[in-house]
Structure formats: structure tokens, C-alpha cells
Backbone as CSV, one residue per row, in Angstrom:
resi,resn,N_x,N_y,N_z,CA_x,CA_y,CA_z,C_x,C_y,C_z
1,UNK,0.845,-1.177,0.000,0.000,0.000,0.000,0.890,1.239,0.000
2,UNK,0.564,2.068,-1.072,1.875,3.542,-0.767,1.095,4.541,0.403
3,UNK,1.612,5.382,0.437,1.003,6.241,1.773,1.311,7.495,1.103
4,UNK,0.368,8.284,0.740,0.946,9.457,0.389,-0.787,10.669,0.935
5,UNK,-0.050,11.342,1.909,-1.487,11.975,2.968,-2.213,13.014,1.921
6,UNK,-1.938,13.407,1.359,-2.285,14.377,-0.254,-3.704,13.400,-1.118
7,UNK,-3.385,12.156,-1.065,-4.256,11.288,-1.947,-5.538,10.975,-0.841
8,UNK,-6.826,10.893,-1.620,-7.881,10.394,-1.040,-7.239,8.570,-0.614
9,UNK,-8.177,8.341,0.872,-8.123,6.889,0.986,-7.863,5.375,-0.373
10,UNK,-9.139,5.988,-1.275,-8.869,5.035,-2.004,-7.901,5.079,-3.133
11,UNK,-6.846,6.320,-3.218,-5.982,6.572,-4.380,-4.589,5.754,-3.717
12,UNK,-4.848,5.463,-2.300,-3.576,4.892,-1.549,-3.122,3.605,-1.699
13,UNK,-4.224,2.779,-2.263,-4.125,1.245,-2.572,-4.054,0.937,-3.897
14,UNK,-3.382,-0.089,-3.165,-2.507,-0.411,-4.961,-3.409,-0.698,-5.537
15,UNK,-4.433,-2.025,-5.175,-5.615,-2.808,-5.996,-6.387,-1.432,-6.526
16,UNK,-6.496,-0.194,-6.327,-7.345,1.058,-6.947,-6.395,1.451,-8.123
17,UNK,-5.190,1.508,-7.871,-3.921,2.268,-8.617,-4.105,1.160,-10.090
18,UNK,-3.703,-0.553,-9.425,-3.809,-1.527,-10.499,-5.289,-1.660,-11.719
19,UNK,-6.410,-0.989,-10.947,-7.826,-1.124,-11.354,-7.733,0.034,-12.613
20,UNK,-7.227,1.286,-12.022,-6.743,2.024,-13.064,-6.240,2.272,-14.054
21,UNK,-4.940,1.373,-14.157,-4.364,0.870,-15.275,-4.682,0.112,-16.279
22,UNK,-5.776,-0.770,-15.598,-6.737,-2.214,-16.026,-7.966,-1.049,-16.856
23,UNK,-7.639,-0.475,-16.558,-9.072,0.846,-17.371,-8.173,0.947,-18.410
24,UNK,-7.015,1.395,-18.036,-6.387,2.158,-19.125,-6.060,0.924,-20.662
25,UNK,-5.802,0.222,-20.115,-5.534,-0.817,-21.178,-6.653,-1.378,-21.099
26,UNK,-7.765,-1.451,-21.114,-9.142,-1.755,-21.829,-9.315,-0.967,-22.521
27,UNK,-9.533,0.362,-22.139,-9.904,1.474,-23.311,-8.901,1.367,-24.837
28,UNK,-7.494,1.133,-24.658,-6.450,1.038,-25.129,-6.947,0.062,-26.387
29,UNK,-6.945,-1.141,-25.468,-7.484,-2.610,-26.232,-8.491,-2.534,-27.761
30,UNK,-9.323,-1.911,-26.775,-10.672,-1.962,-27.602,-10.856,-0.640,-28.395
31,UNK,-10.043,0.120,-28.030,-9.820,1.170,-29.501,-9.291,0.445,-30.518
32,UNK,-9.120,0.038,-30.699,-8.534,-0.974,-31.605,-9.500,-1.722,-32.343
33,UNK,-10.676,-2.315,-31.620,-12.049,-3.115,-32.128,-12.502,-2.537,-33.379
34,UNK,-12.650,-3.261,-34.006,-13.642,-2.306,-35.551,-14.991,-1.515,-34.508
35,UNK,-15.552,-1.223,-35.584,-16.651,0.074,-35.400,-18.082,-0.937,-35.139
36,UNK,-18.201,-2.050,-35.630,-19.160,-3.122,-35.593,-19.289,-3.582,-33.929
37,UNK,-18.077,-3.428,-33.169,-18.321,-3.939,-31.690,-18.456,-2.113,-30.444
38,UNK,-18.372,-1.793,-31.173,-18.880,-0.093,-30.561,-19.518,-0.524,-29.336
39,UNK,-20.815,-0.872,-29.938,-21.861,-1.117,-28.600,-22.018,-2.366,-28.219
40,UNK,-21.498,-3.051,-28.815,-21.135,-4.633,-28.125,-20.008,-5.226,-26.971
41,UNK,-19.164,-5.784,-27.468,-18.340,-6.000,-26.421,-16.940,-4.974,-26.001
42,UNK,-16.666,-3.852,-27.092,-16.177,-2.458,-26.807,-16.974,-1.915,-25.627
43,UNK,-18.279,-1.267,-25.695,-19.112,-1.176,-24.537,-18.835,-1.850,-23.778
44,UNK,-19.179,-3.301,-23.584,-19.344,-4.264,-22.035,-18.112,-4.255,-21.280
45,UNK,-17.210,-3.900,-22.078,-15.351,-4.467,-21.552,-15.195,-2.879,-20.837
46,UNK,-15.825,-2.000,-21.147,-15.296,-0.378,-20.820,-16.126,-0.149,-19.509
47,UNK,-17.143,-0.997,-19.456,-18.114,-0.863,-18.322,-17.634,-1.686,-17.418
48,UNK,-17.503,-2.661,-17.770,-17.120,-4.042,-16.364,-15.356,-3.319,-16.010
49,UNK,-14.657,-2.815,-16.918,-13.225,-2.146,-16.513,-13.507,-1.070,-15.475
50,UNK,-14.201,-0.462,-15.945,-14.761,1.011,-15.223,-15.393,1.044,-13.754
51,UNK,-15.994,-0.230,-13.605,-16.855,-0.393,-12.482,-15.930,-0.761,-11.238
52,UNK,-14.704,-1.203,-11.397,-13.616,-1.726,-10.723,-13.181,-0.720,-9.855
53,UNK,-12.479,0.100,-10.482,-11.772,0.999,-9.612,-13.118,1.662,-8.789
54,UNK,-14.310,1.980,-9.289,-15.497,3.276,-9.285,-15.960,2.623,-7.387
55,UNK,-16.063,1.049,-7.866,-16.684,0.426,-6.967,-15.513,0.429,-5.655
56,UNK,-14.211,0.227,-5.566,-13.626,0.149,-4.858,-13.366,1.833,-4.283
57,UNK,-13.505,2.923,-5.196,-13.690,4.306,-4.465,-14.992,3.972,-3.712
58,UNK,-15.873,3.938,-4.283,-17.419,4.010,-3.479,-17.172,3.657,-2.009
59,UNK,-16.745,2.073,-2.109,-16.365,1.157,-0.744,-15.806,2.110,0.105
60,UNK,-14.601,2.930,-0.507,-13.752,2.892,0.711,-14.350,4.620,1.077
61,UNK,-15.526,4.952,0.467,-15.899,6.046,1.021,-17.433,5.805,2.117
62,UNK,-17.549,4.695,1.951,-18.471,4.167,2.750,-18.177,4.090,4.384
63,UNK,-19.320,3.907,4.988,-19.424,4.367,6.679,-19.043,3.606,7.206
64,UNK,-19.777,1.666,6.612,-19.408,0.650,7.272,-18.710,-0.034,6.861
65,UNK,-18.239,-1.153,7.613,-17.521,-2.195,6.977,-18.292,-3.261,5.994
66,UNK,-19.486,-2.926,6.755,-20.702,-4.485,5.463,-20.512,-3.424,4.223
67,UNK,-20.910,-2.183,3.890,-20.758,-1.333,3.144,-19.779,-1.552,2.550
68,UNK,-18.210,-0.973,2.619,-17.158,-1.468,2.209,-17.083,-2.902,1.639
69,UNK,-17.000,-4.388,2.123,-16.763,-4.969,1.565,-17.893,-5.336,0.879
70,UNK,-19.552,-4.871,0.457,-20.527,-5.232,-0.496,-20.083,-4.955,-1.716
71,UNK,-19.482,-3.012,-1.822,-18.685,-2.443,-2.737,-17.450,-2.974,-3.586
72,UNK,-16.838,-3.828,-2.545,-15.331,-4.317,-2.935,-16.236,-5.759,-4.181
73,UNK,-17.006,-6.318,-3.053,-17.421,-7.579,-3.734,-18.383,-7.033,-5.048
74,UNK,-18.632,-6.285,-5.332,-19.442,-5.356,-6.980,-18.035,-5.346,-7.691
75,UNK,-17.125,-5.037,-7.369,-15.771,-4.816,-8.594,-15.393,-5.674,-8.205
76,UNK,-15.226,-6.626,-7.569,-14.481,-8.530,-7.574,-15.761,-9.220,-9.106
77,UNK,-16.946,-8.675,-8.752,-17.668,-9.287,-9.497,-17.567,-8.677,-11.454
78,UNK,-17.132,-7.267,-11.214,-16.807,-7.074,-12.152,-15.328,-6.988,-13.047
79,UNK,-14.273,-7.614,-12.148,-13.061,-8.215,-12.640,-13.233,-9.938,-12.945
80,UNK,-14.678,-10.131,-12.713,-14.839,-11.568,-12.870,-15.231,-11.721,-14.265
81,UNK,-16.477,-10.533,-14.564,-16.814,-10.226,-15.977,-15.853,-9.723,-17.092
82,UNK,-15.038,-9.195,-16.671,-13.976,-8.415,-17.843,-13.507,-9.985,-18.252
83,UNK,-12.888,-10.461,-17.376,-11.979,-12.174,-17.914,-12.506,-12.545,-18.977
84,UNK,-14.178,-13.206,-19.031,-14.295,-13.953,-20.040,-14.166,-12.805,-21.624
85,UNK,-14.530,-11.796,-21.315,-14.661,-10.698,-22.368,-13.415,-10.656,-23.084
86,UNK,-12.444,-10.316,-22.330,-10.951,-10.208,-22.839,-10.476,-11.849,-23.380
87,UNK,-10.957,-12.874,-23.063,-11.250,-13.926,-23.911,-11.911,-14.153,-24.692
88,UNK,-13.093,-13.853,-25.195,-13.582,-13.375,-26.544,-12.955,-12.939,-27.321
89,UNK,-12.698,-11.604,-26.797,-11.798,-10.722,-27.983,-10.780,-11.196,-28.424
90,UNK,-9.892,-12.208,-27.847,-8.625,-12.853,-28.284,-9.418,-13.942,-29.256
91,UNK,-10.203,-14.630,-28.684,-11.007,-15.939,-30.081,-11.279,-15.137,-31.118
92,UNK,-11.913,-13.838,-30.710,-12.555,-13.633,-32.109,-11.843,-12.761,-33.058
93,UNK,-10.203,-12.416,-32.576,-8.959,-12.508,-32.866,-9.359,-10.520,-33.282
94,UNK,-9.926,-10.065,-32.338,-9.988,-8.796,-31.806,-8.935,-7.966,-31.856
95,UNK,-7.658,-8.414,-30.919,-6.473,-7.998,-30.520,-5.444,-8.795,-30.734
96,UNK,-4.700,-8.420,-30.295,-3.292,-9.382,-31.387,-2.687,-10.068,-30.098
97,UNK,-2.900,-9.975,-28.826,-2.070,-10.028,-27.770,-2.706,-9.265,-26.600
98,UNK,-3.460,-9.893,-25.875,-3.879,-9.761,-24.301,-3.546,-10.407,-22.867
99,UNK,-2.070,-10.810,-23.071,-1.328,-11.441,-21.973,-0.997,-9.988,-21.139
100,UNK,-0.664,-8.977,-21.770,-0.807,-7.849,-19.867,-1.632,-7.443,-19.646
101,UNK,-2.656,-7.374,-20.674,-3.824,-6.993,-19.430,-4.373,-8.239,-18.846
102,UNK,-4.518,-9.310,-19.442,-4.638,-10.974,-18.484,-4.288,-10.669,-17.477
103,UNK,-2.655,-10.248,-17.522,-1.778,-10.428,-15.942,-2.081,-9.419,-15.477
104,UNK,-2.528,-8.090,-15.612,-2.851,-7.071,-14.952,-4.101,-7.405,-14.276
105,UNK,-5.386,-8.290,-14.945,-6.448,-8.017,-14.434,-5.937,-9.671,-12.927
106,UNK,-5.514,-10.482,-13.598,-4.979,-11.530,-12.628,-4.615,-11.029,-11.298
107,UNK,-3.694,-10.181,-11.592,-2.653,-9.292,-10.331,-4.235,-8.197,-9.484
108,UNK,-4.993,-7.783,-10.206,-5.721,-6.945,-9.512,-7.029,-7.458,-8.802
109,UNK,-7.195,-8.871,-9.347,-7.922,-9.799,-8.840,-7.482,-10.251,-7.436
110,UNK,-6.183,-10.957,-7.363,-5.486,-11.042,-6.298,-5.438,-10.248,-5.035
111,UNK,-4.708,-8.720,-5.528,-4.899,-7.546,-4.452,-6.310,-7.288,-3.567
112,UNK,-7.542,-7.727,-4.930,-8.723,-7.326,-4.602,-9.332,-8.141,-3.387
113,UNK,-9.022,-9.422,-4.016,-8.935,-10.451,-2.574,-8.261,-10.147,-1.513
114,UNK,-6.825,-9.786,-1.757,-6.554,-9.632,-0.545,-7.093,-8.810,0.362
115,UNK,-7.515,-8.006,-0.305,-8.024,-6.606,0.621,-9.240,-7.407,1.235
116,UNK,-10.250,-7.999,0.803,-11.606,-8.412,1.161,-11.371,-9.036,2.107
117,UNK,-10.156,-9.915,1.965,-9.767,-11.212,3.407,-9.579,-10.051,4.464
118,UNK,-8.791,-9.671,3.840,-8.137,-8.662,5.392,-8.985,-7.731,5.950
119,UNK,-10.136,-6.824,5.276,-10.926,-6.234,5.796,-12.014,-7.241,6.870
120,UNK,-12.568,-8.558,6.001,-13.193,-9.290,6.461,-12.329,-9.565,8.240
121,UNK,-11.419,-10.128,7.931,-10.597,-10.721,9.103,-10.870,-9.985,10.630
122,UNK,-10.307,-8.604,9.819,-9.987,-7.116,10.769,-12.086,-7.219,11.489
123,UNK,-12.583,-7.497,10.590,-13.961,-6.908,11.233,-14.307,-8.417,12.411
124,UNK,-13.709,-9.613,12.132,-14.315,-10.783,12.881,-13.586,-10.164,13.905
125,UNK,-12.625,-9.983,14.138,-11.629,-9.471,15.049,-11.914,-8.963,16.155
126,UNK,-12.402,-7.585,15.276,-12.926,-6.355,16.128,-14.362,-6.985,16.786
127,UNK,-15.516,-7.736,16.172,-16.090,-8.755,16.911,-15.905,-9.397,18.417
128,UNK,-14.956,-9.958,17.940,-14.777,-10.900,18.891,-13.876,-10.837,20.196
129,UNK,-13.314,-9.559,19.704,-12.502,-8.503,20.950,-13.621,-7.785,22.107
130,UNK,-14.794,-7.589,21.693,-15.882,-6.858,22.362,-15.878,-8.118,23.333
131,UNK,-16.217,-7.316,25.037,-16.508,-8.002,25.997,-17.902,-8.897,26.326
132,UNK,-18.131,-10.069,26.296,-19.229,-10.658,26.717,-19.835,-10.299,27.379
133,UNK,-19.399,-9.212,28.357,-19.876,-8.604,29.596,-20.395,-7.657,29.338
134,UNK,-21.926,-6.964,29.632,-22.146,-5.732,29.379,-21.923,-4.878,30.260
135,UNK,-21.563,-3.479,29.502,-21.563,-2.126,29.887,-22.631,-1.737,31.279
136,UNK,-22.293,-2.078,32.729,-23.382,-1.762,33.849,-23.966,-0.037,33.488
137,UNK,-22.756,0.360,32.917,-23.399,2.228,32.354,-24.267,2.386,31.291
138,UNK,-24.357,1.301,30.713,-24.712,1.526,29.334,-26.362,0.733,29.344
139,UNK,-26.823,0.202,30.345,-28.104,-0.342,30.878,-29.290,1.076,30.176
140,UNK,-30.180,0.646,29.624,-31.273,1.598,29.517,-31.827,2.587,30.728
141,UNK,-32.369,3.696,30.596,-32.522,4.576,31.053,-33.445,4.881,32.455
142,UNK,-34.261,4.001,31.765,-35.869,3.655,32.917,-35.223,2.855,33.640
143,UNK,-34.137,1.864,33.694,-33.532,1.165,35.054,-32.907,1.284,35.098
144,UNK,-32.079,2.542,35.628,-31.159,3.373,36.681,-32.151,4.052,37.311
């Protein structure tokens, strides 16, 4: 994760930084598509790219943690959709060569997980750190 206090939360993580790039070489890609896939799979690949990074800002501007990782899991779901797409386009011999963005979207898949485990983890955590015991101050109002 870089740290730089100037950048919003979600410009600090790599999996946002990698999601970005994964935009950039989709758009890249599919400029390239004849004019016949415009609104076909040019469209679908620019949307499911796009939703990645958008969804992981959303998350990390969110209040909660269910919030956060619902968000994370919308762009896991849409690095799930780009895959088969960017396999199309190679069958239907689209592009000449989609092994870095493969490994880019691979690598940002990965990060993306990681983040979900570790947020997930951090929240059982914080769970299960809370005392069994309740708060005698914190009793409702009418019995004190």
C-alpha cells in the first residue's frame, strides 16, 4: 500500500492504482475493435473495466464495513466479468495479444482479494474482541 497523505483513501491502494491501469488498457485494447463492436463488447469491456476501480472508491468512502466490503465484492464481481470478455476478444482474434492486461487483471484480482480477506478478518476481530460482559453504564434509562 503507498502512503501518500495528499491522496484520497482510495488513491492509496494499490488494488485502486492496479484497477486504473486495467481501465487504461481496456480502453487502449478496444480502440482498436472495428466500429461493428462499438456497442457490443467495446461497450461491455469499458463498463465491467470502469466499475472496478469506481466500486472500490465508493467502498472505501463508505461508513461501514458491510458497506465497504458489499462495494469491494461489486468490482471482484466485475473483474470476474472483464476475464471472459478479454477472452472473446482474443477468439474472435480482436487484438493481437492480451497477456498484460490478463496479468494485470490476474494481479488486480489477487490484491482485490486480498483486501476483502483482510478487511473481512480485521472486522471478525474487532467482533470478537468486544466483551461478553455488558456495559453496567450503558443499561437503559428507565432502570437506573
Amino acid at each position: 500500500m503507498i502512503r501518500d497523505p495528499e491522496k484520497r483513501p482510495h488513491e492509496r491502494l494499490d488494488v485502486w492504482q492496479d484497477a486504473m491501469s486495467l481501465v487504461e488498457s481496456v480502453y487502449r485494447l478496444t480502440a482498436k475493435f472495428p466500429d461493428s463492436e462499438r456497442f457490443g463488447l467495446v461497450s461491455q469491456m469499458r463498463r465491467a473495466a470502469v466499475s472496478v476501480p469506481s466500486n472500490i472508491a465508493e467502498g472505501a468512502a463508505r461508513r461501514s464495513t458491510s458497506e465497504y466490503l458489499r462495494s469491494l465484492s461489486i468490482a471482484r464481481g466485475s473483474l470476474a466479468e472483464l476475464d471472459p470478455q478479454i477472452q472473446i476478444a482474443s477468439r474472435l482474434e480482436l487484438s493481437t495479444s492480451s497477456a498484460g492486461i490478463e496479468d494485470l487483471l490476474h494481479r488486480t484480482f489477487a490484491r482485490l482479494n486480498a483486501l476483502l480477506l483482510a478487511i473481512e478478518k480485521r472486522s471478525i476481530e474487532a467482533r470478537s474482541s468486544e466483551s461478553p460482559t455488558p456495559n453496567p453504564e450503558s443499561r437503559p434509562l428507565h432502570a437506573r
